[in-house]
LUMKOL-305496 format. One record per residue (C-alpha): residue number from 1; x negated, y, z; residue in three letters. Coordinates in steps of 0.5 Angstrom, whole numbers, plus 500, padded with zeros to 3 digits. Layout:
BEGIN
{atom NUM,{X,Y,Z},ala}
...
This chain:
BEGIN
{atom 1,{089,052,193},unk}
{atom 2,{088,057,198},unk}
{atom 3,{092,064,197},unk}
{atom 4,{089,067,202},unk}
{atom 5,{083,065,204},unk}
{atom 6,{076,069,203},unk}
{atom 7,{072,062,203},unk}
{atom 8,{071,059,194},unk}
{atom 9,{076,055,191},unk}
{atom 10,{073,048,191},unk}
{atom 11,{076,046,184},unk}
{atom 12,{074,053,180},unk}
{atom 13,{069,056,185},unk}
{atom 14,{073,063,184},unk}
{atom 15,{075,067,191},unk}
{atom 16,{082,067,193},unk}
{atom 17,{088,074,194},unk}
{atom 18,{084,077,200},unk}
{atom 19,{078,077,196},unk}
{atom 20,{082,080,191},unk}
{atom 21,{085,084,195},unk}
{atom 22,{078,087,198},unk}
{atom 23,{076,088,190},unk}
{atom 24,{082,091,187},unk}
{atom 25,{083,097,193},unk}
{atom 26,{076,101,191},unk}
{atom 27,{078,100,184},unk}
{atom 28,{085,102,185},unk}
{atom 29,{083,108,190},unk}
{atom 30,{086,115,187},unk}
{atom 31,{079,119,188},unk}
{atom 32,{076,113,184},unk}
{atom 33,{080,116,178},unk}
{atom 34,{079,107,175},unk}
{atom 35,{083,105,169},unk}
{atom 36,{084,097,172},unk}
{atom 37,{088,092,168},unk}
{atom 38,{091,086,173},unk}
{atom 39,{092,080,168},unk}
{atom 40,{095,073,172},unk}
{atom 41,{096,067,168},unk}
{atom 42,{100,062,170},unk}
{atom 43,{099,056,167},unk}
{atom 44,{106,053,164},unk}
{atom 45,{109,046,167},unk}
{atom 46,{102,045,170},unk}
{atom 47,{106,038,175},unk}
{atom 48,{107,035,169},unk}
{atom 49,{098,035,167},unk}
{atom 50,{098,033,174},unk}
{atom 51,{104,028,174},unk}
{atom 52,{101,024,167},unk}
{atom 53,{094,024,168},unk}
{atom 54,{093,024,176},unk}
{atom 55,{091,030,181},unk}
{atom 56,{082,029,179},unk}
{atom 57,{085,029,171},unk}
{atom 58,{089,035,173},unk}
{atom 59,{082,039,177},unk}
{atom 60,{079,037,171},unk}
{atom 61,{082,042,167},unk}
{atom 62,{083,047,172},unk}
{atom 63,{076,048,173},unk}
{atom 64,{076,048,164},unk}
{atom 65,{081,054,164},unk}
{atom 66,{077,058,170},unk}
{atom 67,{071,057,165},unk}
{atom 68,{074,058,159},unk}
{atom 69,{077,065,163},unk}
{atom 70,{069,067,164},unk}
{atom 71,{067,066,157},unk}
{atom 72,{073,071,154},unk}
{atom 73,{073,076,159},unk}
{atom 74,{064,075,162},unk}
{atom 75,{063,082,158},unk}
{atom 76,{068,086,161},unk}
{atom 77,{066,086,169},unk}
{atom 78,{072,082,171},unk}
{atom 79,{074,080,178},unk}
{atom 80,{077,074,178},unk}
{atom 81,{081,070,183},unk}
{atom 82,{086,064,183},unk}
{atom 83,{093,065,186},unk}
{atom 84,{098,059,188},unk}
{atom 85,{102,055,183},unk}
{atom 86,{095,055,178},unk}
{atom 87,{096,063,177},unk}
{atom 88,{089,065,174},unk}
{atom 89,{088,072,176},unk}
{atom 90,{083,078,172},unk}
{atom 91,{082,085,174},unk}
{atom 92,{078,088,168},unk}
{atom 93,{076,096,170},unk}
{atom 94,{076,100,164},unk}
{atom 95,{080,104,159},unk}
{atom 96,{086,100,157},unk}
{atom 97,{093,101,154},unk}
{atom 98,{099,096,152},unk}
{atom 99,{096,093,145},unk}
{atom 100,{089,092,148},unk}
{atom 101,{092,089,154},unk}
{atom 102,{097,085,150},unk}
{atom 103,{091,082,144},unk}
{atom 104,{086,080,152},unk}
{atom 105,{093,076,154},unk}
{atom 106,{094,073,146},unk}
{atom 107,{087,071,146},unk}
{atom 108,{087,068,154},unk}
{atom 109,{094,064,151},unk}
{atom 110,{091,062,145},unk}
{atom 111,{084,060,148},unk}
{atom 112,{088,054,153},unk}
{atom 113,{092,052,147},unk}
{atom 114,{086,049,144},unk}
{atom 115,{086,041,147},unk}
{atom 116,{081,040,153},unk}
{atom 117,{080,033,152},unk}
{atom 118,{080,029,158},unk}
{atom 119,{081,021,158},unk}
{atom 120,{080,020,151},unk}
{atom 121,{086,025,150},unk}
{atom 122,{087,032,147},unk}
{atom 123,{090,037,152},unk}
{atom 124,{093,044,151},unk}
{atom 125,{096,047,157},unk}
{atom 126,{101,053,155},unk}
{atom 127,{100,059,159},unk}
{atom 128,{104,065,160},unk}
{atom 129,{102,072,162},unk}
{atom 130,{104,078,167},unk}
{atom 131,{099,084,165},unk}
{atom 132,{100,091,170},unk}
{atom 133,{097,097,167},unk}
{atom 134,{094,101,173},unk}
{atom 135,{092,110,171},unk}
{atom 136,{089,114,175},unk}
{atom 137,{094,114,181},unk}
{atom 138,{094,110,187},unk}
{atom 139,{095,104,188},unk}
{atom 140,{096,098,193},unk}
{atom 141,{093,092,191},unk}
{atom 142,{099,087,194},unk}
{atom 143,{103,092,190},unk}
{atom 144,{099,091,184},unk}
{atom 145,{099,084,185},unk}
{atom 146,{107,084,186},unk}
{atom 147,{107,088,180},unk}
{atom 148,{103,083,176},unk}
{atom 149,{107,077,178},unk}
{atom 150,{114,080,176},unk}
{atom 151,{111,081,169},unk}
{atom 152,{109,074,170},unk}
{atom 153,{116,071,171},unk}
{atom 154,{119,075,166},unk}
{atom 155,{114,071,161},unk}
{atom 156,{117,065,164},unk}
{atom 157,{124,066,164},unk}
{atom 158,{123,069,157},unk}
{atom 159,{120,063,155},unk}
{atom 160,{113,062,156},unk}
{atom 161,{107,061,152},unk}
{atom 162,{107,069,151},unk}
{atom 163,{106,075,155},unk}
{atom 164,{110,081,158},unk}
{atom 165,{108,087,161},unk}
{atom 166,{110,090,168},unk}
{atom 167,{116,096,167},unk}
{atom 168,{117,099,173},unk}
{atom 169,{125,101,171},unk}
{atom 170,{125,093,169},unk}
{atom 171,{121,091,174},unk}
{atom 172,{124,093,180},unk}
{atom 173,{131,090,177},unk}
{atom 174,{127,083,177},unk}
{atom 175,{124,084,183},unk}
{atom 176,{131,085,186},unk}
{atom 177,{134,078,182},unk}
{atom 178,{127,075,186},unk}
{atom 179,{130,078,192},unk}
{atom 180,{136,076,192},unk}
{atom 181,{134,069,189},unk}
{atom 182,{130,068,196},unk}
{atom 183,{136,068,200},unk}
{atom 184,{140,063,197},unk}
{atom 185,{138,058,203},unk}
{atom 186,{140,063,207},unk}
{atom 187,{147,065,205},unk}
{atom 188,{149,058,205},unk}
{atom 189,{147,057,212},unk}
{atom 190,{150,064,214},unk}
{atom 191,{156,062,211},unk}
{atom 192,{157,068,206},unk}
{atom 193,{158,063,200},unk}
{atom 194,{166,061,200},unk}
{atom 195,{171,059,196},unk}
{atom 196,{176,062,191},unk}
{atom 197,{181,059,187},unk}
{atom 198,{184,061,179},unk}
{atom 199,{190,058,178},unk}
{atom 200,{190,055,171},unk}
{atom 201,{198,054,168},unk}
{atom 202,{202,052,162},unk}
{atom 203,{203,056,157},unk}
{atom 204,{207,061,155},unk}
{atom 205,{210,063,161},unk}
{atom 206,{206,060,167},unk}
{atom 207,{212,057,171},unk}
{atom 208,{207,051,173},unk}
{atom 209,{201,050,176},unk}
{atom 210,{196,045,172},unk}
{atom 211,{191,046,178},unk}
{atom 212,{187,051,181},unk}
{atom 213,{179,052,179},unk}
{atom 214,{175,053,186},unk}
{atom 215,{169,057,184},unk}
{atom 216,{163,061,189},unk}
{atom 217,{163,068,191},unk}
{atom 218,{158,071,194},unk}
{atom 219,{160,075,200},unk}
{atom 220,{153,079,200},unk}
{atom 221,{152,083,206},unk}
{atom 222,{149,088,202},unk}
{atom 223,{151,088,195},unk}
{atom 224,{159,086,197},unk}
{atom 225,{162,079,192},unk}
{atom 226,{158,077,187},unk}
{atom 227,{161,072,182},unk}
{atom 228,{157,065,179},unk}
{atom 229,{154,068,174},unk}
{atom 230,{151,073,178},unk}
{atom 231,{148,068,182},unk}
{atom 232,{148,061,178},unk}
{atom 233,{141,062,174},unk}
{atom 234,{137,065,180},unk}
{atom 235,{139,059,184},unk}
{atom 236,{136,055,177},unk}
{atom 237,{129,058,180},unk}
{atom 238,{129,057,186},unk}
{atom 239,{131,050,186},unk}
{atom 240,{138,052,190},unk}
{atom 241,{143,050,185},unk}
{atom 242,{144,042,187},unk}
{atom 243,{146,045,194},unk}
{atom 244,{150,050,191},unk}
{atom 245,{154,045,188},unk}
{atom 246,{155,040,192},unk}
{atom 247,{157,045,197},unk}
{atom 248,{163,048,193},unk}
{atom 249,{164,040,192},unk}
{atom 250,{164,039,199},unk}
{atom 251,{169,045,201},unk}
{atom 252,{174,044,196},unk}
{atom 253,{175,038,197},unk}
{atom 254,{176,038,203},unk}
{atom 255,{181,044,202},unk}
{atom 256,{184,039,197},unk}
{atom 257,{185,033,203},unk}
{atom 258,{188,038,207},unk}
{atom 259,{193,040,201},unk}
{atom 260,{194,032,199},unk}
{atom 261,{195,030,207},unk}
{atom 262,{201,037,208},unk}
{atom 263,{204,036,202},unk}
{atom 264,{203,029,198},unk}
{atom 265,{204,029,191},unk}
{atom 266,{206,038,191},unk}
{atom 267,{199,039,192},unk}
{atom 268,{195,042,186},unk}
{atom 269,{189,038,183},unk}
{atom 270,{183,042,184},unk}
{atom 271,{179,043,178},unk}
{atom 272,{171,045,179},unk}
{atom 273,{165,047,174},unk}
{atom 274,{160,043,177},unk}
{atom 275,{152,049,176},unk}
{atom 276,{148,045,170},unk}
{atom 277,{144,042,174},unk}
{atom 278,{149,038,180},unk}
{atom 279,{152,036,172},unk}
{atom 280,{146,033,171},unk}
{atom 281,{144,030,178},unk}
{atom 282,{142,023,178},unk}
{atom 283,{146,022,185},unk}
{atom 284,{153,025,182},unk}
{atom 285,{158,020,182},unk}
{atom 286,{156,017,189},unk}
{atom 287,{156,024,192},unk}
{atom 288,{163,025,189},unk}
{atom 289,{165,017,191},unk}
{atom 290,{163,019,198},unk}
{atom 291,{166,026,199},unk}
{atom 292,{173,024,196},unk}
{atom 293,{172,018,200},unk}
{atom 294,{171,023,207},unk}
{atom 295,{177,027,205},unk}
{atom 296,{181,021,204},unk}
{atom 297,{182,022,196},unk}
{atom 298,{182,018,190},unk}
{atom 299,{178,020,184},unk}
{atom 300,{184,021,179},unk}
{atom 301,{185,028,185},unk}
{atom 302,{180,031,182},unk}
{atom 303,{178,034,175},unk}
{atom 304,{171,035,173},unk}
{atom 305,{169,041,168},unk}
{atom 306,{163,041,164},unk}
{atom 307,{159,044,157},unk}
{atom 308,{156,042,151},unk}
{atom 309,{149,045,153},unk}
{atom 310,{149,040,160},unk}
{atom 311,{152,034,155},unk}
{atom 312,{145,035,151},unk}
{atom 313,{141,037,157},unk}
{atom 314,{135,031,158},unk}
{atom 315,{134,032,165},unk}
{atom 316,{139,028,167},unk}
{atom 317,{144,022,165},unk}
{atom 318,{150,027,165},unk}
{atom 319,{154,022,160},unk}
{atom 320,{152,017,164},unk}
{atom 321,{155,019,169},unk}
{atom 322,{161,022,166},unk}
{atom 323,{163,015,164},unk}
{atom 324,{162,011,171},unk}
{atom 325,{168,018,174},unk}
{atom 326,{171,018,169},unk}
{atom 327,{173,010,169},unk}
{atom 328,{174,011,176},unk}
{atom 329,{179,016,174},unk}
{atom 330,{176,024,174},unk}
{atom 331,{180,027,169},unk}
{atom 332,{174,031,166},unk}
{atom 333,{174,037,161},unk}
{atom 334,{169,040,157},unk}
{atom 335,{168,048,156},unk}
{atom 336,{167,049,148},unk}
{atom 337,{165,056,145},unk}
{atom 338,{167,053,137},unk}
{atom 339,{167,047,133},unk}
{atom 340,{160,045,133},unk}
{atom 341,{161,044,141},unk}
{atom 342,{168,041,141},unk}
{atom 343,{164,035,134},unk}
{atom 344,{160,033,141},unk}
{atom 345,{166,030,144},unk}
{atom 346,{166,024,139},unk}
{atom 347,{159,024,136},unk}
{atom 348,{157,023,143},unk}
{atom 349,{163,018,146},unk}
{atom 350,{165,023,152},unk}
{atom 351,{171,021,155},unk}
{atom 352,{174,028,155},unk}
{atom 353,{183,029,154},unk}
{atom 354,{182,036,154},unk}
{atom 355,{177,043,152},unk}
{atom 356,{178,050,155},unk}
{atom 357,{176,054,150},unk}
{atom 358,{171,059,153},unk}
{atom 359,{167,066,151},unk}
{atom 360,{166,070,143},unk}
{atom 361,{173,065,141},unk}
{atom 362,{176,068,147},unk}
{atom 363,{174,074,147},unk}
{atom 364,{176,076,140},unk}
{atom 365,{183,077,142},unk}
{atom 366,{181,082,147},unk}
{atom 367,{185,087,142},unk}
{atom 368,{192,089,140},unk}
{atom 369,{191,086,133},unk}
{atom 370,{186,081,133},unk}
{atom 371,{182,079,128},unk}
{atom 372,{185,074,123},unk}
{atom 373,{178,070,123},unk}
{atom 374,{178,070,130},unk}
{atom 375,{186,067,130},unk}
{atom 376,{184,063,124},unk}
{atom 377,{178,060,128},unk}
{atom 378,{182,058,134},unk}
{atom 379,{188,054,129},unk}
{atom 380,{181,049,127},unk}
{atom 381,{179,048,133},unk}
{atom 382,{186,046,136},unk}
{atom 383,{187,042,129},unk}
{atom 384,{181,038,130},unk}
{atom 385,{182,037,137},unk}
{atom 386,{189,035,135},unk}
{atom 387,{186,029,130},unk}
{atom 388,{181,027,136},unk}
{atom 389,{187,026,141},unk}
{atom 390,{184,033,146},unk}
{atom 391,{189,038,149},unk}
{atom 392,{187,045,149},unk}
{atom 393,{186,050,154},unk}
{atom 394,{184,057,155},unk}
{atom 395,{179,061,160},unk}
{atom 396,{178,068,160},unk}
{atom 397,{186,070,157},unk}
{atom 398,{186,078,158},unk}
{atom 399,{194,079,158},unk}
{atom 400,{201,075,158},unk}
{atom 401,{202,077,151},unk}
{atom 402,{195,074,149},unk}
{atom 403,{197,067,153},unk}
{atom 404,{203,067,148},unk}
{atom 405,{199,068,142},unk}
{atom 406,{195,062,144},unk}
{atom 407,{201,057,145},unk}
{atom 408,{203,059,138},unk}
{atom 409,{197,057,136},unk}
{atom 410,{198,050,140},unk}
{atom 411,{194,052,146},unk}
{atom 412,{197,049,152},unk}
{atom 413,{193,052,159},unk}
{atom 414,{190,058,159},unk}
{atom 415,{187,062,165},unk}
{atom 416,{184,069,166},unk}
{atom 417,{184,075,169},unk}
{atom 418,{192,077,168},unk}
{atom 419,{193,072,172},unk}
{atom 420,{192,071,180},unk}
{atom 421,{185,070,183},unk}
{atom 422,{187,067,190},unk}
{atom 423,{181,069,195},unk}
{atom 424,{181,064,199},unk}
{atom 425,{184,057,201},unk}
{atom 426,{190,058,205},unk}
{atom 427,{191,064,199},unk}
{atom 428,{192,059,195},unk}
{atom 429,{197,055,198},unk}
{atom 430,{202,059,199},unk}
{atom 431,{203,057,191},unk}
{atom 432,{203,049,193},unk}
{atom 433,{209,046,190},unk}
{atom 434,{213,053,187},unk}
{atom 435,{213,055,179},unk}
{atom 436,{208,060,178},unk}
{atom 437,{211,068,178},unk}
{atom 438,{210,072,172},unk}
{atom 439,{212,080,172},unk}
């Protein structure tokens, strides 16, 4: 579909952005004193339409949603226009407040959820929508459209199906996420994306080193270092996590060669958590193969982490996977926030020796006198992982005093903040083959 062109899309017969653009800047001027509301509806996993039922299938339905849009919105001067990626735009002149703009977006998501039948089967397309209120101040019409399209991927990202208006103080924060989403690519080509290590000890006293998790920072010329968690989900967007991934894999694995050629049997095995999606790729065990083979290393060098929500992704065959390592000798761990997630193990066969326990079960700790619930919760999950066989470990333990109180619940690793983040490999091996300081 053309996006800037003035020339009529050949499926729907609707104008592309310049010619929105032309229209909504009369609209827009301050001394036109217009009320405008700008709609654009995206349709949600439309690929898929097309992936199914082929691309002519696919025009079908299309040109159905261009005149489904007409008949709702033909007495109300619209002016319309399809944007790139199956993004229908509405510009409706006229008085127009959230709960008004809010029942049009209702009626446009109800009225494509109705089946649309196309070779004998009934289709509803899902669609999410970004509204933008413009008053009586002036406004661009690439800034509306900006504006329309922030609220767009905010409905998306809450769930879709359902549809958002365009906050400013939200919008410009979402905006900047998109930004920074952009520049994911870059970043890893610059060289901005590095690798730092957490050490993961025995408990209670820390005198030895289990292995050093390698996580990415993001060294941002801008915002200084960002942690996974800041950037991970916006990767997801972008298509960028699998680069990601594979891009810690292949660093910290060759630190790891290098440890293994210096040291020998002192060097400390490497522990990674893989983004979701690297879990779930489908060429994980031969990307792990090839790079442990380039470093001169053999599979049981290297520990896997993963969680339960990646164990129960459909997109992929992480188990699949799991088992195929895991025979060939990666020692494979699970993040666990309770219960439920650590019955996973079992019910789904996952060759996992250990769990961390991670988030809300950790966390609770974090006072002088911790709750006897949250104590209580820790010793059942100790004491069934003990009846499945699984040693338990922790992330996140906010002090040495927390890490004792963990041991004494039969915790046996721990990690988190009271202990040394080493900021770069050669950081990290001046600890290879020497106990852990504590005080």
């Amino acid at each position: 579909m053309p996006d800037s062109s003035a020339a009529l899309d050949p499926v729907t017969g609707w104008p592309g952005r310049a010619r929105l653009e032309a229209g909504l800047a009369p609209l827009l001027a301050a001394e036109a004193g217009n009320q405008v509301a700008l709609l654009l509806i995206g349709l949600d996993g439309f690929a898929v339409v097309r992936d199914g039922l082929g691309f002519d299938a696919a025009d079908e339905l299309l040109a159905g949603v261009a005149r489904t849009l007409e008949a709702i919105f033909r007495d109300r001067r619209p002016l319309l226009a399809v944007l790139p990626g199956d993004v229908f735009a509405v510009a409706l002149p006229g008085e127009h407040d959230e709960t008004s703009a809010g029942e049009l977006a209702e009626s446009v998501i109800a009225a494509l959820g109705r089946p649309s039948y196309v070779d004998g089967l009934g289709v509803g397309i899902s669609a999410s929508v970004g509204v933008f209120l413009v008053g009586t101040q002036k406004a661009l019409p690439a800034e509306a459209i900006r504006s329309a399209q922030v609220a767009l991927r905010r409905a998306k990202e809450l769930g879709q199906t359902r549809w958002v208006r365009f906050d400013p103080v939200a919008g410009h924060a979402d905006a900047g996420r998109y930004r920074l989403a952009c520049g994911i690519a870059g970043a890893l080509a610059s060289g901005e994306m590095a690798v730092a290590y957490r050490p993961h000890v025995v408990l209670p006293d820390g005198a030895i080193i289990t292995s050093l998790n390698a996580v990415l920072r993001w060294r941002h010329p801008e915002l200084g270092e960002l942690r996974p968690e800041e950037f991970y989900p916006l990767a997801e967007t972008t298509g960028m996590t699998v680069a990601l991934g594979r891009h810690l894999l292949t660093e910290a694995l060759r630190t790891a060669g290098e440890w293994r050629a210096r040291f020998g049997d002192a060097a400390p095995m490497v522990c990674l958590t893989l983004p979701r999606r690297m879990a779930i790729d489908g060429d994980l065990v031969r990307f792990v193969g090839q790079e442990l083979d380039r470093n001169g290393l053999t599979h049981r060098h290297l520990m896997l982490c993963t969680d339960g929500p990646s164990l129960l992704d459909d997109r992929g065959d992480l188990l699949g996977s799991l088992g195929e390592l895991a025979r060939a000798g990666v020692v494979f761990v699970v993040h666990v926030t309770g219960l439920p997630e650590l019955e996973l193990l079992p019910a789904l066969d996952v060759p996992a020796p250990a769990v961390l326990l991670t988030g809300a079960v950790i966390d609770a700790l974090e006072v002088d006198d911790p709750p006897a619930q949250a104590v209580r919760t820790i010793r059942q999950l100790v004491e069934r992982a003990g009846e499945l066989g699984i040693k338990v470990g922790a992330l996140g333990v906010p002090s040495q005093e927390h890490a004792e109180l963990l041991f004494g619940l039969g915790v046996v690793v721990a990690s988190g903040p009271y202990l040394p983040t080493y900021a770069t490999g050669a950081e990290a091996e001046t600890w290879v083959g020497r106990t852990f300081p504590m005080g």
